[in-house]
C-alpha positions in Angstrom: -12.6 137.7 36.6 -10.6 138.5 33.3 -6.8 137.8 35.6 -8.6 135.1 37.6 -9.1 133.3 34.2 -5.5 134.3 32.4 -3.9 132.8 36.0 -5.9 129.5 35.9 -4.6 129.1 32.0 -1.1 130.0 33.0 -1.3 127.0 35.4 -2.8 124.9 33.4 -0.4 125.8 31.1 2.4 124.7 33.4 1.0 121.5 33.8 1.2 120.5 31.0 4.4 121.6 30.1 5.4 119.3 33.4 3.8 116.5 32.1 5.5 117.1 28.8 9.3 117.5 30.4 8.5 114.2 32.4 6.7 112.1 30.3 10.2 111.4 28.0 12.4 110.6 31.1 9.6 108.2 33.0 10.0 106.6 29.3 13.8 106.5 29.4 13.4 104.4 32.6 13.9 107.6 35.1 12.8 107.4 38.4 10.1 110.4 40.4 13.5 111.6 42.1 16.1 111.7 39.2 13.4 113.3 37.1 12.8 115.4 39.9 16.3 116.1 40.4 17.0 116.5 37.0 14.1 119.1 36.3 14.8 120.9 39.4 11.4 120.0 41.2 9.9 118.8 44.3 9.5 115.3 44.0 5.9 115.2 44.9 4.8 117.8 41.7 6.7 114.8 39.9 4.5 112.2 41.5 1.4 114.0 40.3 2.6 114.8 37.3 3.2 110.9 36.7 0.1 110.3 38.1 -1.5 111.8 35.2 0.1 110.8 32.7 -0.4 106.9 34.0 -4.7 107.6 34.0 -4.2 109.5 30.5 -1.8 105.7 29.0 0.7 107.8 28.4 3.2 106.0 30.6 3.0 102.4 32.2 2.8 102.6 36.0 6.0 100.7 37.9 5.6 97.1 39.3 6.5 98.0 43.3 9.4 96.6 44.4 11.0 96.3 41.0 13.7 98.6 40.1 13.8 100.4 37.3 15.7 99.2 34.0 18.9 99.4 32.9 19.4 101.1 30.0 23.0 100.6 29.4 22.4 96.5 29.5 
């Protein structure tokens, strides 16, 4: 039970450190496949990991259809 328990933390703990590497870039205006491409990760562990932090308000879900800004204009 006791390794069952420390693996369960260790992925929680993983999560969250996802949520915490993606949660800056979605901000900077980043799409799911830069940040995936950035981070080195599939693009759907992205896409849950925005999905999280969109029900938590920690990021703004996109409009579809509309591209992401610009940040150099």
């Amino acid at each position: 039970i006791h390794s069952r328990i420390e693996e369960i933390k260790n992925r929680i703990s993983n999560v969250a450190q996802l949520d915490r590497d993606v949660e800056p870039l979605r901000q900077q205006g980043l799409t799911n496949p830069q940040i995936a491409q950035q981070l080195g990760r599939k693009e759907s562990g992205i896409k849950r990991s925005a999905s999280r932090l969109i029900a938590a308000g920690r990021i703004e879900p996109r409009k579809r259809g509309r591209k992401p800004k610009n940040l150099n204009s």
